[in-house]
C-alpha positions as CSV (number, residue, x, y, z in Angstrom):
1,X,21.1,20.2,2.5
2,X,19.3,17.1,2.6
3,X,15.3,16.7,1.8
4,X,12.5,14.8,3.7
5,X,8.8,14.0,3.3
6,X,6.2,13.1,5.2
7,X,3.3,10.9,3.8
8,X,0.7,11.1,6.5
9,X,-0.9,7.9,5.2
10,X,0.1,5.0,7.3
11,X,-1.2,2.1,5.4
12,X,1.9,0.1,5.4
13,X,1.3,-1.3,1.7
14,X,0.4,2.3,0.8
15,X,3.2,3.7,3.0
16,X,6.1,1.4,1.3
17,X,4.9,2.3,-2.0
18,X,5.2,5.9,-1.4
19,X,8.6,5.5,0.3
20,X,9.6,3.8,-2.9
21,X,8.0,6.0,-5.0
22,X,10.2,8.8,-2.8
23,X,13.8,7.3,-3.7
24,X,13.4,7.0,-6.6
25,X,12.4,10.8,-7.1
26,X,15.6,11.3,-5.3
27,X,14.2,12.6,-1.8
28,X,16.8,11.6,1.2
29,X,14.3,10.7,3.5
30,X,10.6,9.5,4.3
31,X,8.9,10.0,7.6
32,X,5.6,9.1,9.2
33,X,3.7,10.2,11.7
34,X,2.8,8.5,15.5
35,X,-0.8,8.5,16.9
36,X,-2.6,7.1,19.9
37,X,-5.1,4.8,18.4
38,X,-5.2,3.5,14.4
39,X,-3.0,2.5,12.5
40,X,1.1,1.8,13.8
41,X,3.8,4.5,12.0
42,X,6.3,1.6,12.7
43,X,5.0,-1.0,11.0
44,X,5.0,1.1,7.7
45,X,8.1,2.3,8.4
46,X,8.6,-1.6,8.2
47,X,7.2,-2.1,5.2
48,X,9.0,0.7,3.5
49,X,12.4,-0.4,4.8
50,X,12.2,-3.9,2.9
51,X,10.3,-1.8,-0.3
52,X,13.5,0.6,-0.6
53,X,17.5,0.4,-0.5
54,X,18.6,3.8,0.0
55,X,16.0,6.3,1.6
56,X,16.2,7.3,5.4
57,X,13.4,6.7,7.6
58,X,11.5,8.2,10.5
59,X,8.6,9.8,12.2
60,X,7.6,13.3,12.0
61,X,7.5,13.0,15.2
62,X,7.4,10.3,17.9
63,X,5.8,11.9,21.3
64,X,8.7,10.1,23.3
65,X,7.1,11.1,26.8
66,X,4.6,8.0,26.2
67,X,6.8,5.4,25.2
68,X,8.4,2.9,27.8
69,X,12.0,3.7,26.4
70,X,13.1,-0.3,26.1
71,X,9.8,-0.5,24.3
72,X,10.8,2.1,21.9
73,X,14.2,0.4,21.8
74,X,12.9,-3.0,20.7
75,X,11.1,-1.1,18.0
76,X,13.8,1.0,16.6
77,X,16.6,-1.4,16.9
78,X,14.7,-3.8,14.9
79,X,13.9,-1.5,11.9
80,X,17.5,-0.1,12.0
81,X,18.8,-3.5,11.6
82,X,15.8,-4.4,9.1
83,X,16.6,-1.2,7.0
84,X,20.8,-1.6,7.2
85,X,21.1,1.8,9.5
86,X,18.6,4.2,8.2
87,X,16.5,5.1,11.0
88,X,16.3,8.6,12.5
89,X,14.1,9.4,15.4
90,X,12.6,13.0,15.7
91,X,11.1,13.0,19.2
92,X,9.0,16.0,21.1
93,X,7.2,16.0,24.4
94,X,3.9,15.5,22.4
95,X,1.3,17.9,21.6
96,X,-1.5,17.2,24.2
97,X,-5.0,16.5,22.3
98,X,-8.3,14.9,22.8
99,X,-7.0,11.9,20.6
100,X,-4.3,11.6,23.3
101,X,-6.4,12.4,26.4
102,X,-9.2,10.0,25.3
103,X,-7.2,7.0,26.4
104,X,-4.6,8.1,28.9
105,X,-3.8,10.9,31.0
106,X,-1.4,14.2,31.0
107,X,0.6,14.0,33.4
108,X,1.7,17.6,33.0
109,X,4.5,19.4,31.4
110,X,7.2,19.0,33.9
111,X,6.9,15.4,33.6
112,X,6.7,14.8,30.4
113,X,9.8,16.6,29.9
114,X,11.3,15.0,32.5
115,X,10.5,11.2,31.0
116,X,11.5,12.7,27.4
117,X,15.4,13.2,29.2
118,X,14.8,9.8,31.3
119,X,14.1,8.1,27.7
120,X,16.9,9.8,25.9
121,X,19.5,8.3,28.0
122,X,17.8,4.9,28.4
123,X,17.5,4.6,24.3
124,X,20.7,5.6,24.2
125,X,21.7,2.8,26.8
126,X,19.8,0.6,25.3
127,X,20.9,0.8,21.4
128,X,24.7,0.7,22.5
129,X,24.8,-3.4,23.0
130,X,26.8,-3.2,25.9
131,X,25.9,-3.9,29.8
132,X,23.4,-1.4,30.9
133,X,21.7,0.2,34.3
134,X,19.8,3.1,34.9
135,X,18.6,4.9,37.8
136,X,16.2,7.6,37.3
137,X,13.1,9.1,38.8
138,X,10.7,7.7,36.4
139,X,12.1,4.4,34.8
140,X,15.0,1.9,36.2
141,X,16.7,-0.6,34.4
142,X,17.9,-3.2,37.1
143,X,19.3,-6.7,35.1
144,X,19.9,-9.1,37.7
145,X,23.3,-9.6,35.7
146,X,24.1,-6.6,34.1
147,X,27.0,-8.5,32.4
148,X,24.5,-10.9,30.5
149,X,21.8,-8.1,30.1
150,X,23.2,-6.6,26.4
151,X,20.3,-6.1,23.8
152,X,22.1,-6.5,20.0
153,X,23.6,-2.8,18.9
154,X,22.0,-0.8,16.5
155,X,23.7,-0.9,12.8
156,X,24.1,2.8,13.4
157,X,27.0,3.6,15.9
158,X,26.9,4.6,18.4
159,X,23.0,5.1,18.0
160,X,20.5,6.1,15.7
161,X,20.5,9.4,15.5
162,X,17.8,11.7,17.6
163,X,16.4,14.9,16.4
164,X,14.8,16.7,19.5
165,X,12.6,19.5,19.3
166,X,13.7,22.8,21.3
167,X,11.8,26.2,21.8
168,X,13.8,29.0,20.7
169,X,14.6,30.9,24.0
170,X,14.1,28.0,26.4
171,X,17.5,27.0,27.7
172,X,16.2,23.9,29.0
173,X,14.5,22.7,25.7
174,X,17.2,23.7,23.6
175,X,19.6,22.4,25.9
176,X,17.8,18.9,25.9
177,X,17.9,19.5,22.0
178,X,21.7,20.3,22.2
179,X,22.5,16.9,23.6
180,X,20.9,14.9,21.1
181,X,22.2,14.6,17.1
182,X,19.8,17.5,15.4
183,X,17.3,20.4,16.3
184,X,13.8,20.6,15.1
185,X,13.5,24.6,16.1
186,X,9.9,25.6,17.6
187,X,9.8,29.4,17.2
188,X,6.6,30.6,19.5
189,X,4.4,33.3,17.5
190,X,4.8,36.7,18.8
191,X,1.5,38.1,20.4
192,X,-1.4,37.1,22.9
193,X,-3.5,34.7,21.4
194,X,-1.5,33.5,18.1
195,X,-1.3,30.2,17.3
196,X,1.8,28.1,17.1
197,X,0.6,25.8,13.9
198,X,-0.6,28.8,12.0
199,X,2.7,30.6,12.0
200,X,5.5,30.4,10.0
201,X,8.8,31.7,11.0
202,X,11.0,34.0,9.5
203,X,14.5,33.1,8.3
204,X,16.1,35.1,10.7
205,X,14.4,33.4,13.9
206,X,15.2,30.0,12.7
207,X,18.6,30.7,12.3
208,X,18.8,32.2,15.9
209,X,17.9,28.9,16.9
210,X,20.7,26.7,15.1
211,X,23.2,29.7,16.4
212,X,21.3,29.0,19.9
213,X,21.5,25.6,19.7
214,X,25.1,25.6,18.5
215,X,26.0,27.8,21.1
216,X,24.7,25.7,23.9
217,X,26.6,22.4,22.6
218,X,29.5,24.3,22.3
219,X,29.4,25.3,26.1
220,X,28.4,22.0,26.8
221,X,31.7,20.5,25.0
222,X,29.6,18.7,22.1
223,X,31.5,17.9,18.9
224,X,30.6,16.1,15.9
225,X,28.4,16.2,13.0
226,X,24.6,17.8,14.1
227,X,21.7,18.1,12.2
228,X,19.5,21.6,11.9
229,X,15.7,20.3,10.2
230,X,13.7,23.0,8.7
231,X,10.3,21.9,7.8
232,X,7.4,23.5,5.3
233,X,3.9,23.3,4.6
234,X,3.5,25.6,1.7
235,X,1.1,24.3,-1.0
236,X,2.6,22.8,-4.0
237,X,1.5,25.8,-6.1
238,X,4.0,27.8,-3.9
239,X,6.9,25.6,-5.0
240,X,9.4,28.3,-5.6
241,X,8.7,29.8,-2.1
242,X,9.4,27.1,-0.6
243,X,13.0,26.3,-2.7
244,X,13.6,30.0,-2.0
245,X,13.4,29.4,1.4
246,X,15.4,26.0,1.5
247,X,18.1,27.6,0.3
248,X,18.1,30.5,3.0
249,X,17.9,28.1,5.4
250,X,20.6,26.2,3.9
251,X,23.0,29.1,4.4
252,X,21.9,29.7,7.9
253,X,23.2,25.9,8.9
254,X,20.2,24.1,8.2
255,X,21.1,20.6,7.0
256,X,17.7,18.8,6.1
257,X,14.6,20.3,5.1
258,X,11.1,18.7,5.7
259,X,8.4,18.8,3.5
260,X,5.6,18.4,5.6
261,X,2.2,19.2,4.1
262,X,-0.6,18.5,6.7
263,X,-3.6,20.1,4.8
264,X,-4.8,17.0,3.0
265,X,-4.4,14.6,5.4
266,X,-8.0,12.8,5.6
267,X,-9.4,14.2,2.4
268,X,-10.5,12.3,-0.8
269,X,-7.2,13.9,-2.1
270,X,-4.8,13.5,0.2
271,X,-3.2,10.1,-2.1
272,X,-2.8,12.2,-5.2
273,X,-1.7,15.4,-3.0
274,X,1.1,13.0,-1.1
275,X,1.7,11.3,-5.1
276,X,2.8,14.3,-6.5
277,X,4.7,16.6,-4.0
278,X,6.9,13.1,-4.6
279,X,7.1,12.8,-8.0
280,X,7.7,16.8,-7.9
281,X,11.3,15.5,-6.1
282,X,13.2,17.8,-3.6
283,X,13.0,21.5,-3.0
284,X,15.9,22.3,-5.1
C-alpha cells in the first residue's frame, strides 16, 4: 500500500512547501485539486516538482471532460519531464457546480463521458512521441504530416499513468476505469435522497469494486500492474480508524490510499489542519 495527500491549498510557494514537507514525512504522494476560476493546480504541482526529489504528484482530481486533451498533454508532459516521471493523473467526468456553470455550460452527461473516453485515447496518443491521428466525434487530430507531427514522450513509458473514477455497478464507467492504469471506486449511497459526499462506504462495497474492476480487465484481456486508490476524510482525531481501515483495504487489493480531508479547506485553520495530517506521516 502506498499513501497520498491532498493539500487543497494551491498557492504554488505554499503548495511546494507542503509537498516538501510531505516527503520528507515519508508520504508517497501529493495531490492538488483543479477548479474553474482561481488559482492553477498545475502550476503548484510545478513548484512542488523542483521543491522535492522523490514524492509522486497529481490532482485529486482533474474533470478531464473540460480539457482540450493536447492542452492537457502539453501540461502534463511538461511536469512529467520537470519532475523525472512522477506524475499521475486521476481524472472523473467532473462534478457539475455553480463554480463550473458560472463560466461555461453542461453539456450533459452523455457527453461528458463521451469527451472523458475521446481524451483518454488522445493523451494517450499524444504522451507516446510517436506519429499520431485521431478521428473521433468530438476532437480530431489531423497533422498535415503525421510523420513530422511527434510531441516529445513522457519520462513515464508508455504514459503517465491514469487513475479513472468508475461507479460500482455501472459497466460502462467501470469499464472506462478498467482500461486506464487504476480505479478510484464511487460507491452510490443506498436510499432516496442520500448524498454521495456524505457517505462513506463499507469495506465490503469497495472491495466489490476492485473485484469488479478486475473482472472487467480481465475479460477485456488487460495485463499489467493496476492501481486500486481508496481515499479518507476522517478527522485527524480518528487516526486509528482510518489506519484500521487502510489496512482492510489493503487486503482487499487496494494499492494507494488517499488522505483527503476537505473540511478545512477555506478556514483560518485549514494551514495548520493540512501542516499536521503531514507531519502525522502515512496511515500506518
Amino acid at each position: 500500500m502506498k499513501y497520498g495527500i491532498v493539500v487543497t491549498d494551491k498557492d504554488p510557494r505554499r503548495f511546494a512547501a507542503a509537498a516538501r514537507e510531505a516527503e520528507e514525512a515519508g508520504w508517497d504522494a501529493v495531490f492538488s485539486w483543479e477548479s474553474v476560476s482561481g488559482l492553477d493546480a498545475w502550476v503548484a504541482l510545478s513548484a512542488a516538482a523542483v521543491a522535492t526529489e522523490r514524492i509522486r504528484l497529481g490532482t485529486m482530481l482533474t474533470p478531464l471532460s473540460r480539457w482540450r486533451p493536447w492542452d492537457l498533454a502539453r501540461v502534463t508532459t511538461s511536469l512529467d519531464l520537470l519532475s523525472g516521471g512522477r506524475v499521475i493523473l486521476p481524472v472523473g467526468l467532473g462534478a457539475v457546480m455553480p463554480a463550473w456553470t458560472a463560466f461555461e455550460p453542461d453539456e450533459g452527461r452523455r457527453t461528458r463521458a463521451e469527451l472523458v473516453d475521446e481524451n483518454i485515447d488522445i493523451l494517450r496518443g499524444l504522451w507516446s512521441g510517436e506519429p499520431f491521428t485521431y478521428e473521433g466525434r468530438h476532437h480530431h487530430v489531423r497533422p498535415p504530416d503525421p510523420a513530422a507531427f511527434a510531441p516529445p514522450p513522457t519520462v513515464q513509458r508508455p504514459g503517465i499513468p491514469i487513475w479513472c473514477v468508475g461507479l460500482a455497478g455501472a459497466r460502462r464507467s467501470m469499464a472506462r476505469a478498467a482500461r486506464c492504469d487504476g480505479l478510484l471506486p464511487n460507491i452510490a449511497p443506498p436510499g432516496a435522497g442520500a448524498v454521495a459526499a456524505e457517505y462513506e462506504p463499507t469495506v465490503a462495497e469497495l472491495a466489490g469494486a476492485a473485484r469488479e474492476v478486475l473482472d472487467l480487465r480481465a475479460e477485456a484481456g488487460l495485463h499489467g500492474p493496476y492501481d486500486i486508490v481508496a481515499e479518507t476524510g476522517h478527522p485527524l482525531r480518528e487516526r486509528a480508524r482510518a489506519v484500521e481501515r487502510g489496512a482492510e483495504l489493503a487486503e482487499a487489493g487496494y494499492t494507494w490510499f488517499v488522505d483527503s480531508y476537505w473540511d478545512a479547506m477555506g478556514t483560518d485553520e485549514a494551514a495548520a489542519v493540512t501542516a499536521a495530517r503531514i507531519a502525522a506521516g502515512p496511515l500506518v
